[in-house]
C-alpha positions as CSV (number, residue, x, y, z in Angstrom):
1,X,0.0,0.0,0.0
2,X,1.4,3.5,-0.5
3,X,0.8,6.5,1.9
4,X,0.6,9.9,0.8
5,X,1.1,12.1,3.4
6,X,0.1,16.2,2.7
7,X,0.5,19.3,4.5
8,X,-2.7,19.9,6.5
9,X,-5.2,21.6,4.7
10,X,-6.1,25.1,6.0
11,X,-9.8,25.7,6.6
12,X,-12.6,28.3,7.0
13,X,-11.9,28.6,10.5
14,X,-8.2,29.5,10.2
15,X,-8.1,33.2,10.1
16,X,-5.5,36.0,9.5
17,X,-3.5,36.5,12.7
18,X,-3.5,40.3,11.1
19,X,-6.7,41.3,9.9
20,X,-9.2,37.8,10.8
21,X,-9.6,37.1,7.2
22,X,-9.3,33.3,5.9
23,X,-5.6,32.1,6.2
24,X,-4.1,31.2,3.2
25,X,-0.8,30.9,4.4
26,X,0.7,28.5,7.6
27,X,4.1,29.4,8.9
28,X,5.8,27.3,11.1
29,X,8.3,29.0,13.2
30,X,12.0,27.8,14.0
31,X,11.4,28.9,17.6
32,X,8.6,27.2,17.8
33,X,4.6,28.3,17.3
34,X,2.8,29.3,14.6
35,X,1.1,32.2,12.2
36,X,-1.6,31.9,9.9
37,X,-1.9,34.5,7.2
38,X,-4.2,35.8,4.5
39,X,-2.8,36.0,1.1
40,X,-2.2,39.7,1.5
41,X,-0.3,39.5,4.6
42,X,1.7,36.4,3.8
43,X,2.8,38.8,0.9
44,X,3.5,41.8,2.6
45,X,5.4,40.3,6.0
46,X,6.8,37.8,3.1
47,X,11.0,38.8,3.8
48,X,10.7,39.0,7.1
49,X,9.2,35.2,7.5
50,X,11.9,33.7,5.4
51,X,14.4,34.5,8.0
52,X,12.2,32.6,11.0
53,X,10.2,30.2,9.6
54,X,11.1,26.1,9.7
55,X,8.4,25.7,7.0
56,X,5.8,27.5,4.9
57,X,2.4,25.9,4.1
58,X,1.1,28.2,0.8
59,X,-2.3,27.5,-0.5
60,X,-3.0,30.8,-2.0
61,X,-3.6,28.7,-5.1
62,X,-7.2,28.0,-4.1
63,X,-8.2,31.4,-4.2
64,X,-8.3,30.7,-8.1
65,X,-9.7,27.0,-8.1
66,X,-12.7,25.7,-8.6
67,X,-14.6,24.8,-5.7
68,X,-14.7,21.5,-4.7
69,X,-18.7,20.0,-4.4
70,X,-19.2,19.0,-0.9
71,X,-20.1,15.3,-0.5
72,X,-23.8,15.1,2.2
């Protein structure tokens, strides 16, 4: 059997540490911890994250995909 394992998926209810708006963007911090951004922060506080952060989750892609139709 093969795994595949993904990144978490960021949800509705993950919100902009900044502004509260739907997170886009998952930093996980070398220290420790992490921020959630919306596209527009991840892009402005961009340089400054590359410096601390152990990984980056980006799904700012999905602001231009189709939705997916939700299974009852």
């Amino acid at each position: 059997m093969n795994l595949t394992l993904e990144a978490p998926r960021l949800t509705a209810h993950d919100r902009c540490d900044r502004c509260g708006a739907q997170a886009y963007v998952k930093v996980l911090l070398e220290a420790g911890g992490e921020l959630m951004f919306c596209a527009h922060h991840a892009r402005a506080h961009q340089d400054a994250l590359q410096g601390v952060a152990s990984e980056v989750i980006d799904e700012t892609e999905r602001l231009h995909a189709k939705p997916v139709p939700v299974e009852d």
